[in-house]
N, CA, C and O of each residue as an XYZ file, in Angstrom:
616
protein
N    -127.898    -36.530   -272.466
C    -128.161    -35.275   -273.184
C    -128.587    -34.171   -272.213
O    -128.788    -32.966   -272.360
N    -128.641    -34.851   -271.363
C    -128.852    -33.242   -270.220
C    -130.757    -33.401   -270.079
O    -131.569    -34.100   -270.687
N    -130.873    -32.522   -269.131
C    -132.644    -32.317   -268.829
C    -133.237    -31.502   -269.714
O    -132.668    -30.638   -270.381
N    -134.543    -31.812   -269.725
C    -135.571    -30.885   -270.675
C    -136.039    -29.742   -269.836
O    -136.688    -29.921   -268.805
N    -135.670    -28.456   -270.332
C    -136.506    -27.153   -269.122
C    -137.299    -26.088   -270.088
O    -136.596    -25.458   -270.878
N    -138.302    -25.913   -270.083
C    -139.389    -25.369   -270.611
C    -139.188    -24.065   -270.030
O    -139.004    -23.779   -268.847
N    -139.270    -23.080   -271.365
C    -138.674    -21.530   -270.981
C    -139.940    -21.016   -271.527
O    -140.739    -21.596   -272.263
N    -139.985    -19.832   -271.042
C    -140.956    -18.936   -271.335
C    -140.238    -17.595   -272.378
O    -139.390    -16.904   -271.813
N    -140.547    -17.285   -273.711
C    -140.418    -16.267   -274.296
C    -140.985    -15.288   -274.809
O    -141.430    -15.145   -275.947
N    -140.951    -14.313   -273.571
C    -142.177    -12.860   -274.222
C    -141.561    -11.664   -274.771
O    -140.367    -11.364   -274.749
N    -142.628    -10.963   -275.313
C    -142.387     -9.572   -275.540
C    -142.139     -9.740   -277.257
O    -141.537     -8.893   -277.917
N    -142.781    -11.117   -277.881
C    -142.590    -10.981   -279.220
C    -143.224    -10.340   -280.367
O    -144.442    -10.509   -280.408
N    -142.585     -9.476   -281.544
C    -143.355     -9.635   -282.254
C    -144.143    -10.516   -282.712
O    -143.934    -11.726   -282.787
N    -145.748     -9.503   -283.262
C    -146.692    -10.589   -283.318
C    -146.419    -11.525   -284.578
O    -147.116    -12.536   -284.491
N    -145.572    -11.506   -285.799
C    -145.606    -12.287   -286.516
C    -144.395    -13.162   -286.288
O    -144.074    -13.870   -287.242
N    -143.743    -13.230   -285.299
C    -142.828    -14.236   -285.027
C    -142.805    -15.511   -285.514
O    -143.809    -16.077   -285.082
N    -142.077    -16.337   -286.284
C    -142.322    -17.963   -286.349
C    -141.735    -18.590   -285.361
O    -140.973    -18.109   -284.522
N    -142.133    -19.775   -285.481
C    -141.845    -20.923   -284.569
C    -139.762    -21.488   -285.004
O    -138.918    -22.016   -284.280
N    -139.702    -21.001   -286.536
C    -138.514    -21.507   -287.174
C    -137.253    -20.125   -287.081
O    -136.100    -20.186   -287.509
N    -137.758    -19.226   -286.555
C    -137.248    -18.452   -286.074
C    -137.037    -17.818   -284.671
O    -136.674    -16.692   -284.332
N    -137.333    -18.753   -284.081
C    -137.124    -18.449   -282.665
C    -136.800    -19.856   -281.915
O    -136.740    -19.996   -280.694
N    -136.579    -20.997   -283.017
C    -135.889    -21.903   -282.909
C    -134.527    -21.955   -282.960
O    -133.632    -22.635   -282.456
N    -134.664    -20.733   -283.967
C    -133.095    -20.784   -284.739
C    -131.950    -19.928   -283.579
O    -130.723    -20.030   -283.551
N    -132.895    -19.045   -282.640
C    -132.204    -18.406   -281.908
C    -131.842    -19.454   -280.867
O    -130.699    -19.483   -280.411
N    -132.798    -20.335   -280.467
C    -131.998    -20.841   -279.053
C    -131.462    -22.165   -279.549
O    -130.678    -22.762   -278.811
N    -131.729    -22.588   -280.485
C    -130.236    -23.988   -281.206
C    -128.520    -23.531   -280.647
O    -127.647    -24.254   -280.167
N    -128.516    -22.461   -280.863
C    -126.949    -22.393   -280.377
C    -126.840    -22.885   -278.772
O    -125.685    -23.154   -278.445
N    -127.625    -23.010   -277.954
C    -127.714    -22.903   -276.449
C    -127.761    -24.351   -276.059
O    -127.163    -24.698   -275.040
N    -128.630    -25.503   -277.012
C    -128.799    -26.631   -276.884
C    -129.997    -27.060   -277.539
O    -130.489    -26.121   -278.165
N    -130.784    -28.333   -277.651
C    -130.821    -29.016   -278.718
C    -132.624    -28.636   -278.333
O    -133.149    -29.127   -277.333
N    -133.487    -27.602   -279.407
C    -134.190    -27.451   -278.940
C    -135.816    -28.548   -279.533
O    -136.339    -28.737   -280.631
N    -136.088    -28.984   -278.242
C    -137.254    -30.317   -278.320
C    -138.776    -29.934   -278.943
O    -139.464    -30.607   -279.710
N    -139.101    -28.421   -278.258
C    -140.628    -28.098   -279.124
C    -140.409    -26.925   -278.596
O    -139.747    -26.665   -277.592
N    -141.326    -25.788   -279.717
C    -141.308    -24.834   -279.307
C    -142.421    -24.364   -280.047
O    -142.561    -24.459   -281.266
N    -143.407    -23.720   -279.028
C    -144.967    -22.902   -279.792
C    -145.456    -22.003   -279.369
O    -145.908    -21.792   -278.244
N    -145.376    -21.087   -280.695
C    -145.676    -19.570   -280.732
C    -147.174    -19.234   -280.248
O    -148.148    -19.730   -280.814
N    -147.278    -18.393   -279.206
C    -148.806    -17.976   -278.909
C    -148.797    -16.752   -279.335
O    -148.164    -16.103   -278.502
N    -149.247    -15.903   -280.402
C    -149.375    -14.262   -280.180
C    -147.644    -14.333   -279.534
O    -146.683    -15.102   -279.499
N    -148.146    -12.674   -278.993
C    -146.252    -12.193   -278.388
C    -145.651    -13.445   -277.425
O    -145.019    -13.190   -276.400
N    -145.820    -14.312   -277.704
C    -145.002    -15.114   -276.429
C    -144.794    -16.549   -277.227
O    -145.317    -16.839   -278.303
N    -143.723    -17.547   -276.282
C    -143.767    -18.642   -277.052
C    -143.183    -19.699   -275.719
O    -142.775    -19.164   -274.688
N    -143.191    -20.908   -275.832
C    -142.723    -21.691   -274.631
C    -141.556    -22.464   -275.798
O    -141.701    -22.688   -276.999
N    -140.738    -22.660   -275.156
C    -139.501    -23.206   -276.011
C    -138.962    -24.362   -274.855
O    -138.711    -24.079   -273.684
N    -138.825    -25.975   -275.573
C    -138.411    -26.544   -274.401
C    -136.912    -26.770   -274.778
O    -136.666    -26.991   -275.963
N    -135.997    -26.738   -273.970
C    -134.426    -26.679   -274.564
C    -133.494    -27.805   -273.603
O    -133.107    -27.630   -272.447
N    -133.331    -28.712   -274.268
C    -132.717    -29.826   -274.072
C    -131.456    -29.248   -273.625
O    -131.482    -28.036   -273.843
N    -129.824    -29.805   -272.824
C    -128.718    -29.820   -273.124
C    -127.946    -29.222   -271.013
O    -128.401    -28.493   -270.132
N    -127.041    -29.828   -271.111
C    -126.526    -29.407   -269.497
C    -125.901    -27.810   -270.055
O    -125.238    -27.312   -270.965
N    -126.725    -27.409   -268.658
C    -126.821    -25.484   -268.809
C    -127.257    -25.219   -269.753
O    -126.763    -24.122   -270.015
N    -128.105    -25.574   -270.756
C    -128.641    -25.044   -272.003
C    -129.411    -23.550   -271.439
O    -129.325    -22.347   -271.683
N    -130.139    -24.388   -270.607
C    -131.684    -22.944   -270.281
C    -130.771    -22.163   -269.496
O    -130.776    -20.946   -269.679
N    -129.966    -22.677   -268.625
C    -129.240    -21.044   -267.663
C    -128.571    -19.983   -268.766
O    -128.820    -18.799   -268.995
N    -127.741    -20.794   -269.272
C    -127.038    -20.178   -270.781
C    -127.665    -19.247   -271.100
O    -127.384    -18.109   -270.724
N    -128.701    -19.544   -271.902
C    -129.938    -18.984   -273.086
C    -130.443    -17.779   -272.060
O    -130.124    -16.629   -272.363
N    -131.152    -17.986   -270.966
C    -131.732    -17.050   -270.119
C    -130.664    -15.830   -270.123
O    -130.680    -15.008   -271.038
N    -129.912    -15.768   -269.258
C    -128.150    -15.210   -269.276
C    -128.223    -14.204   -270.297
O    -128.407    -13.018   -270.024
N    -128.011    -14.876   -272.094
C    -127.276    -14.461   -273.151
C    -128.646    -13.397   -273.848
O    -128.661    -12.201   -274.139
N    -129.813    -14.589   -273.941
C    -130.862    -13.970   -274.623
C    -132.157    -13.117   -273.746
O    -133.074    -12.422   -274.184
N    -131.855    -13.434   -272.588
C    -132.995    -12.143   -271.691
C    -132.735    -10.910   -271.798
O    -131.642    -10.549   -271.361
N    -133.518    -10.024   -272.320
C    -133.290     -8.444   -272.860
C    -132.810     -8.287   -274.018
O    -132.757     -7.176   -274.545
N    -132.478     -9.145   -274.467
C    -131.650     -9.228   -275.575
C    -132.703     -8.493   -277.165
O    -133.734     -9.135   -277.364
N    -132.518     -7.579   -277.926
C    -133.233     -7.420   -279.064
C    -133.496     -7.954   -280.296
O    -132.712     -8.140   -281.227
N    -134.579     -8.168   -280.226
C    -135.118     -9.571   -281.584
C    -135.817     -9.065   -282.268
O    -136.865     -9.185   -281.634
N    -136.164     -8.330   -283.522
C    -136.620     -7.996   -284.251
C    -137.692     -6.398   -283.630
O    -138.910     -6.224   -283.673
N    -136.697     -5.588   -283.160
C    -137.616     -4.483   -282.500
C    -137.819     -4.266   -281.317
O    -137.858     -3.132   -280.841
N    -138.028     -5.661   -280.463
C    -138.272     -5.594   -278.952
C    -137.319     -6.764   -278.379
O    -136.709     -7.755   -278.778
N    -137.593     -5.958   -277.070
C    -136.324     -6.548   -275.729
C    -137.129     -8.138   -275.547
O    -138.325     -8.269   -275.288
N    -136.249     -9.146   -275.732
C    -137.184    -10.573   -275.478
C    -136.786    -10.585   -273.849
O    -135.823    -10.165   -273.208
N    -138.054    -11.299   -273.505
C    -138.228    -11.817   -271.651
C    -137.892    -13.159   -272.130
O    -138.306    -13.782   -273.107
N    -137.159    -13.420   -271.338
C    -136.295    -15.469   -271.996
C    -136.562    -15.834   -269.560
O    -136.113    -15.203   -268.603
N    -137.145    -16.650   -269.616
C    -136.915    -17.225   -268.228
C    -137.820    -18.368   -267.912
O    -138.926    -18.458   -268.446
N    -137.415    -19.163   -267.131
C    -137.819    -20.641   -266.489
C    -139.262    -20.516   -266.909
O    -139.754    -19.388   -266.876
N    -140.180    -21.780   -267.393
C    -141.299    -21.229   -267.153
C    -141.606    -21.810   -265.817
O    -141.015    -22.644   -265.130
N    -142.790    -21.072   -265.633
C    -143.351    -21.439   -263.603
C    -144.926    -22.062   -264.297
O    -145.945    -21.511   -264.714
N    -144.508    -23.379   -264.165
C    -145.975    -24.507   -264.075
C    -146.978    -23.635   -262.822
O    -146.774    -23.047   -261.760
N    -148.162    -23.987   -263.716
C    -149.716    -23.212   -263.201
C    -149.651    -24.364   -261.682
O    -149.910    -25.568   -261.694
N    -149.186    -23.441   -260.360
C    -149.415    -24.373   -259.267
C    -150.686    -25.162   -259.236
O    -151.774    -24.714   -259.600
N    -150.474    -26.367   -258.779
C    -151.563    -27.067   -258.711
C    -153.014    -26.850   -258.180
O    -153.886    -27.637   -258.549
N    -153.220    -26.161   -257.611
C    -154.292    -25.393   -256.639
C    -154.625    -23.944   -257.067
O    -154.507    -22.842   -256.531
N    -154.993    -24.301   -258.007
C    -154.996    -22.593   -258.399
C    -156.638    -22.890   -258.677
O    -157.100    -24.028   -258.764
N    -157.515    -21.513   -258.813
C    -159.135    -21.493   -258.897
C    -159.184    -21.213   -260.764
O    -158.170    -20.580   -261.058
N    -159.810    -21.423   -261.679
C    -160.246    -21.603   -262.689
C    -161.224    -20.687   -263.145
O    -162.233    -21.336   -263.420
N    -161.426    -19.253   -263.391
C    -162.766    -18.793   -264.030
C    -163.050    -18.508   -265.406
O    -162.082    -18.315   -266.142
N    -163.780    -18.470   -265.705
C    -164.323    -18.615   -266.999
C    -165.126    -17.178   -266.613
O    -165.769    -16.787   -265.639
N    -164.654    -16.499   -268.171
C    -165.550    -14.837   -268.223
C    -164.983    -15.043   -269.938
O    -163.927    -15.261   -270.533
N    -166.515    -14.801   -270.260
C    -167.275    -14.214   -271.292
C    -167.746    -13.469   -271.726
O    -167.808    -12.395   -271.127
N    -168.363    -13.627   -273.059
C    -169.010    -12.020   -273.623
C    -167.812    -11.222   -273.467
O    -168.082    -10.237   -272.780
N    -166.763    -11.241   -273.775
C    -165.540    -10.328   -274.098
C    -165.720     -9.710   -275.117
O    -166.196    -10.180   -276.151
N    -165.246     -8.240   -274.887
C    -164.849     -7.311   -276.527
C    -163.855     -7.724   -277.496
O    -162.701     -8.036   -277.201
N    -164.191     -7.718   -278.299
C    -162.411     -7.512   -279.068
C    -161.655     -6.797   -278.387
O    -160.600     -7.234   -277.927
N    -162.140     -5.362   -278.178
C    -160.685     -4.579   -277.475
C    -160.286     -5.346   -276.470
O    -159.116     -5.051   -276.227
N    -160.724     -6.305   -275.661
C    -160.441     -6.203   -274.369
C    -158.796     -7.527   -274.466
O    -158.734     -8.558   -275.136
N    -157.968     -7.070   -273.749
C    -156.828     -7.298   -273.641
C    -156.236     -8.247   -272.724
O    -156.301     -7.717   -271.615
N    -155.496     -9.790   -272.597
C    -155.298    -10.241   -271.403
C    -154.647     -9.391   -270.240
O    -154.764     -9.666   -269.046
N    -153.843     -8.162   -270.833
C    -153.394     -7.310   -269.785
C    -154.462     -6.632   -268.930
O    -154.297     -6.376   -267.737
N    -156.079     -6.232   -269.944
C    -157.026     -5.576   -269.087
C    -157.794     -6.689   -268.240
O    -158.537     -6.567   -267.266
N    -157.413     -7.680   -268.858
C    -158.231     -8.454   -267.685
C    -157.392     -8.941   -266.088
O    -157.697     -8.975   -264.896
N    -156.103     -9.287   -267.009
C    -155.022     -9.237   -265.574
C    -155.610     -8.086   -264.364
O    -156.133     -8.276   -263.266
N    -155.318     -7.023   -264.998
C    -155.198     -5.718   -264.020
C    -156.661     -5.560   -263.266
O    -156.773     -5.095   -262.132
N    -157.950     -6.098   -264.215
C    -159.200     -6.146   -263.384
C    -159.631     -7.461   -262.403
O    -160.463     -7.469   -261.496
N    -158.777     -8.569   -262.896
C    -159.238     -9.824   -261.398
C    -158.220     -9.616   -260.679
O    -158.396    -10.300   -259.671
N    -157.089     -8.982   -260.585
C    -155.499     -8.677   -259.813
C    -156.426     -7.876   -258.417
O    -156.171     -8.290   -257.286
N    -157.265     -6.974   -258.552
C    -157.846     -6.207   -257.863
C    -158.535     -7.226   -256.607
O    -158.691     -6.818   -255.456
N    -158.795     -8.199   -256.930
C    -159.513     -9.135   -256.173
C    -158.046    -10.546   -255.258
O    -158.166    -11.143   -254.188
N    -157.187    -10.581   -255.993
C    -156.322    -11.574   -255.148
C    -155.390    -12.119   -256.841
O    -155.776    -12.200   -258.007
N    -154.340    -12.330   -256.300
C    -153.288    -12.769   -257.240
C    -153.914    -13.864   -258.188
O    -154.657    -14.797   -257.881
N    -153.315    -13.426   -259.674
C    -153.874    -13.994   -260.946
C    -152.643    -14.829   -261.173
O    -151.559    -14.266   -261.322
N    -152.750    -16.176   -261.209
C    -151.373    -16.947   -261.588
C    -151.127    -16.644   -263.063
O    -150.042    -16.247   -263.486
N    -152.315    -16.879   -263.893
C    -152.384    -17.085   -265.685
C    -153.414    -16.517   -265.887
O    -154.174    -16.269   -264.951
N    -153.725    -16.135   -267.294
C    -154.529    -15.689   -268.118
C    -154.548    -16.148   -269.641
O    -153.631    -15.838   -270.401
N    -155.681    -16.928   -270.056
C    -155.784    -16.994   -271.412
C    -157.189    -16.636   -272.346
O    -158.326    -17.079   -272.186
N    -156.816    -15.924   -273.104
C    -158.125    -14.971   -273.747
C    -157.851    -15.823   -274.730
O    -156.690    -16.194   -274.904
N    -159.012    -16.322   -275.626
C    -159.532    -16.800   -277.113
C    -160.226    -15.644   -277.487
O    -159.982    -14.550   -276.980
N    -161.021    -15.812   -278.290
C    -161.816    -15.099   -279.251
C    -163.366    -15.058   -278.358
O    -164.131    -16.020   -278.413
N    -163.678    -13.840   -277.567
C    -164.617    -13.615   -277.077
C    -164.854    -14.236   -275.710
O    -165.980    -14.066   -275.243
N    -163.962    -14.941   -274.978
C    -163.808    -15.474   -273.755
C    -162.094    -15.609   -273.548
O    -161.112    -15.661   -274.288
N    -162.430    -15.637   -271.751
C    -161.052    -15.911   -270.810
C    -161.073    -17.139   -270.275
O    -162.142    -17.746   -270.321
N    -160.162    -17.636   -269.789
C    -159.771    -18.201   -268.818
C    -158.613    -17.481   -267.442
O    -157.386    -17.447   -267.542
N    -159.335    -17.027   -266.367
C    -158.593    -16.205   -265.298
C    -158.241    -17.734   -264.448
O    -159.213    -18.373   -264.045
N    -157.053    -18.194   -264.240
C    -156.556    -18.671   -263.094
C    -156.023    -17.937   -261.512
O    -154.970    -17.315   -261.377
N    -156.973    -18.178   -260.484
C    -156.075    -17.229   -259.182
C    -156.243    -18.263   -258.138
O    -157.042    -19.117   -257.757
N    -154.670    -17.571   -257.772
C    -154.368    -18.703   -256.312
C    -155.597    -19.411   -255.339
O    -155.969    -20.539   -255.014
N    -155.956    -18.037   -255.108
C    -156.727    -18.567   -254.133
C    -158.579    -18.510   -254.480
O    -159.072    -17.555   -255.080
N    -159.503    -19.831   -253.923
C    -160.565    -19.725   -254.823
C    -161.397    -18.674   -254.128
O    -162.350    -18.230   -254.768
N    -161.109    -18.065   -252.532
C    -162.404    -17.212   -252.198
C    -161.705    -15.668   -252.805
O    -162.331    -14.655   -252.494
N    -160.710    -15.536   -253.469
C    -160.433    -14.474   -254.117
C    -161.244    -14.609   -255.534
O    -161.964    -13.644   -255.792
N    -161.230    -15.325   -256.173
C    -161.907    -16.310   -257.418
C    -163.439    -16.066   -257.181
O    -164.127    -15.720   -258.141
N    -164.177    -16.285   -255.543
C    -165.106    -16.054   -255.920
C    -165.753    -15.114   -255.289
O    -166.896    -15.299   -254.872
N    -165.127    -14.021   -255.142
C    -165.544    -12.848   -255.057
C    -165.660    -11.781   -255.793
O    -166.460    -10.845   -255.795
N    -164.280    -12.196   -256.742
C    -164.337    -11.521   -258.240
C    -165.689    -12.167   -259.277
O    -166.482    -11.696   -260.091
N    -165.475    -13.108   -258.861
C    -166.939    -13.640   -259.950
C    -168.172    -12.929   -259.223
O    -169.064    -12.578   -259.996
N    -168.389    -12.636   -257.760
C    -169.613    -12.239   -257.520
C    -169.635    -10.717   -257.677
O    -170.711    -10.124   -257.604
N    -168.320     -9.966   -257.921
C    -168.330     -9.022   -257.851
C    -168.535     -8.412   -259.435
O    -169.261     -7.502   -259.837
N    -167.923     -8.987   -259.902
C    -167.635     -8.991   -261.773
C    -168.868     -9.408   -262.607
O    -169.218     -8.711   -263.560
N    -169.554    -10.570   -262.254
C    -170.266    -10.801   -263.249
C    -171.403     -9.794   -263.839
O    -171.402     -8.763   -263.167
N    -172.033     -9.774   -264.519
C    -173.224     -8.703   -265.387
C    -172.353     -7.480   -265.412
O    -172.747     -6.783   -266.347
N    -171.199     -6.833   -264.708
C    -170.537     -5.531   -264.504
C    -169.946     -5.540   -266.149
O    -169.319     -6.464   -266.667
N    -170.391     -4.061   -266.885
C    -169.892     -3.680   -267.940
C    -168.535     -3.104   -268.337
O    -168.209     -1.928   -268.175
N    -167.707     -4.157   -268.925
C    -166.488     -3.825   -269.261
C    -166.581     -3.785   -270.827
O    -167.264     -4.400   -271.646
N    -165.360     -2.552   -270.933
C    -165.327     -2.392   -272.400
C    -166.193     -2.034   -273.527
O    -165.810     -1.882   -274.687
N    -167.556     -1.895   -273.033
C    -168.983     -2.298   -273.374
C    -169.478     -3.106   -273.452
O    -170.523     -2.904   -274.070
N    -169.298     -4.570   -273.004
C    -170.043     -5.731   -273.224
C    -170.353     -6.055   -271.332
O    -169.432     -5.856   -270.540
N    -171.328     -6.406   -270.989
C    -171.388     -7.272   -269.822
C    -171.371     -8.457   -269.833
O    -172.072     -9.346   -270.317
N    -170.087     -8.365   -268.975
C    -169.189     -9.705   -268.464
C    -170.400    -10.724   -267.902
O    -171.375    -10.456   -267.200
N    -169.864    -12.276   -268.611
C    -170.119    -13.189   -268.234
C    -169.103    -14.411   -266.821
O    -168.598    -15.525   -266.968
N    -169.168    -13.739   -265.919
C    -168.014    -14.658   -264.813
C    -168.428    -15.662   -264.051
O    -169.440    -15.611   -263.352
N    -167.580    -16.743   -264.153
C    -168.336    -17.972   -263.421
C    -167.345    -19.112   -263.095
O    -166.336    -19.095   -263.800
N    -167.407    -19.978   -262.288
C    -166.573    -20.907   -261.778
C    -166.295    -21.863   -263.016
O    -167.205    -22.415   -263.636
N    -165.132    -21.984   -263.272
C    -165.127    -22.975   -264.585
C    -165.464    -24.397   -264.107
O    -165.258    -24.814   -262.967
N    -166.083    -25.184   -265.259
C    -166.370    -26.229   -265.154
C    -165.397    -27.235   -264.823
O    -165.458    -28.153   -264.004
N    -164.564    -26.915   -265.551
C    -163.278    -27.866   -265.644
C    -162.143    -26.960   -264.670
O    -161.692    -25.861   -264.990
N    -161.810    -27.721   -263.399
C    -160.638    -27.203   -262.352
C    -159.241    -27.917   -262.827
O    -159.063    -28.961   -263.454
N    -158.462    -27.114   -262.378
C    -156.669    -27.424   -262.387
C    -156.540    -28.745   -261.328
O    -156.284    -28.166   -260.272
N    -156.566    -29.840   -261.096
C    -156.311    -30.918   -260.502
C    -156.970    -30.662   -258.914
O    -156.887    -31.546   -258.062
């Protein structure tokens, strides 16, 4: 049946389903799981050339309003530094946090919950300079909580 390749799909509307953005990449090959985060979704797509196909046909392509980003996903390198920042606003945005630890050394990932992040960056003395530089510093109106996460990437 061909290899399994885990794609990355952004730029979605926020009420996107999972059964509708299934339905788009079934024509490409036989798709194994696929889960909606907010605007983005990871879709894994079974089938020989399925994912080159799909990337190709459906990158830029318009899906309900906006241009979809369809491409390989890139696994969180193994060595990447882990921080944990808290006391987040509501307003505050994974894009505003990208653009404020980016300032300090390349951000591999970013994942915001409800009132906390998770900042992944390559390298950890970039990691911890932003934490010494960032922490108590008032963003958004709340002062940031930044700190070495407990739990590291392997």
């Amino acid at each position: 049946m061909g290899q399994t390749v885990k794609l990355f799909v952004g730029n979605l509307a926020l009420d996107t389903t999972q059964e509708e953005l299934s339905a788009i990449f079934e024509p490409y090959g036989h798709v194994v799981s696929c889960s909606v985060l907010r605007q983005f979704a990871f879709v894994h797509l079974q089938g020989e050339g399925a994912a080159e196909r799909a990337i190709r046909e459906l990158n830029g392509r318009e899906f309900r309003g906006r241009n979809l980003v369809v491409e390989e996903s890139r696994g969180r390198p193994l060595h990447s530094t882990k921080v944990f920042v808290g006391n987040l606003s509501g307003m505050c945005t994974t894009e505003d946090l990208q653009q404020l630890f980016q300032t300090f050394g390349k951000v591999l990932e970013c994942d915001k919950v409800k009132g906390y992040a998770f900042v992944h960056m390559e390298n950890k003395e970039d990691a911890l300079q932003a934490i010494e530089a960032l922490h108590g510093t008032s963003f958004k109106g709340r002062p940031l909580s930044v700190e070495l996460s407990k739990v590291q990437p392997n």
